[in-house]
C-alpha positions in Angstrom: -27.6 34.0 28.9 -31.1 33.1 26.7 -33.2 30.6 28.5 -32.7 28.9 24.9 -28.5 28.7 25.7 -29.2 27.6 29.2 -31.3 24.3 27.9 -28.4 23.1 25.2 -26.0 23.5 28.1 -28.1 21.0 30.8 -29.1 18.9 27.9 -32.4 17.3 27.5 -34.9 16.4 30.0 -36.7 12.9 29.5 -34.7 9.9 27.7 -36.0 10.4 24.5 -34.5 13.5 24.1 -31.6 12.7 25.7 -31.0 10.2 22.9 -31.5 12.2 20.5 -29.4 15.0 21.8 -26.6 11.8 22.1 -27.3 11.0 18.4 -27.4 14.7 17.0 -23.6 15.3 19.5 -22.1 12.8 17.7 -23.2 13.8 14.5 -22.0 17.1 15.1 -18.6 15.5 15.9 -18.6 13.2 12.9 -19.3 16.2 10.9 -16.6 18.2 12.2 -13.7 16.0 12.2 -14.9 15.0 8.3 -14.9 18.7 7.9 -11.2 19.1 9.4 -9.9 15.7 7.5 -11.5 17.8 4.0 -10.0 20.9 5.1 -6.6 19.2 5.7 -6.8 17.3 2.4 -7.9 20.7 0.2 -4.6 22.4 2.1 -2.5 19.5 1.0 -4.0 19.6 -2.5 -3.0 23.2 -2.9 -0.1 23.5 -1.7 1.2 20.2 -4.0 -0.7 22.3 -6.9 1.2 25.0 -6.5 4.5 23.4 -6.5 3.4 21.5 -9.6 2.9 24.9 -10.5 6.6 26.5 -9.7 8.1 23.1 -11.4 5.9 24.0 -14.8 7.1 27.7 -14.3 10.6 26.2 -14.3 10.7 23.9 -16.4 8.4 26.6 -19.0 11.6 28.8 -18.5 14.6 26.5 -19.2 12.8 25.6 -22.2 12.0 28.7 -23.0 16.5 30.0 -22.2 17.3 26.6 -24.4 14.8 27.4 -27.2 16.3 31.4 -27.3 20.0 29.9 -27.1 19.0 27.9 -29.9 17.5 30.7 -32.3 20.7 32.6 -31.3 23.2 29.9 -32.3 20.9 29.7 -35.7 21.3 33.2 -36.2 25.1 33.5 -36.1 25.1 30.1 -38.2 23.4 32.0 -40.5 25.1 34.9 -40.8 28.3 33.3 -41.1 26.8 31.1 -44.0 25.7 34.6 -45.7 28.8 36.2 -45.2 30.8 33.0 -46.4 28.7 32.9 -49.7 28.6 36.6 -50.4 33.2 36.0 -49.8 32.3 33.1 -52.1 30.4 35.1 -55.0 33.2 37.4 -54.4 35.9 35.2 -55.3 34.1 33.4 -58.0 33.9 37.1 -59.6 37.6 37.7 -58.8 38.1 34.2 -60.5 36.0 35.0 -63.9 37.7 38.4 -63.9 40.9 36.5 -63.4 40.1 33.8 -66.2 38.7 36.8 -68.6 42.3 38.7 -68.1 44.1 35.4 -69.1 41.9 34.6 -71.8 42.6 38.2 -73.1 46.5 37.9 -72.5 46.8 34.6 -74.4 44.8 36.2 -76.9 47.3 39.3 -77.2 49.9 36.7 -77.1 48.2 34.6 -80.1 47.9 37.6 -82.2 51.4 39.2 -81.9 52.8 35.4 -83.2 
């Protein structure tokens, strides 16, 4: 042990010090329990950042699953539109073909009376 180690642990000599040694000993212990109490609160902090975190992660991912089951239901909406107006072009042709046969039958029919 220094000599230096052995006069913190008696403590000061005359009055004047020894107040002073009082003063700076209970500064030191001020010091330390703010120094826990910060601690403790920057421990809380994070850990209530990092569930805010998770819950943004979540919620980031259920919106992202409704947003995807969304585009997916557009896409078969669409596709069934396309196919239901390419069955309609379809049957409109059909129907001109149909009318342009009828016309031509009526026609035969007009000429042979």
């Amino acid at each position: 042990i220094t000599s230096w180690t052995l006069r913190i642990l008696q403590g000061p000599k005359n009055m004047s010090q020894k107040q002073k040694y009082q003063k700076w000993k209970q500064k030191n212990l001020m010091l330390r329990s703010l120094l826990e109490v910060k601690t403790t609160m920057t421990t809380i902090l994070l850990s209530k950042l990092k569930k805010k975190q998770q819950q943004i992660m979540l919620t980031m991912v259920k919106k992202r699953t409704i947003l995807m089951q969304q585009v997916n239901l557009l896409q078969m909406v669409l596709r069934i539109t396309l196919t239901n107006s390419k069955k309609k072009q379809r049957l409109q042709m059909n129907l001109r073909n149909i009318l342009v046969i009828l016309k031509m039958k009526q026609r035969t029919k007009e000429m042979q009376l």
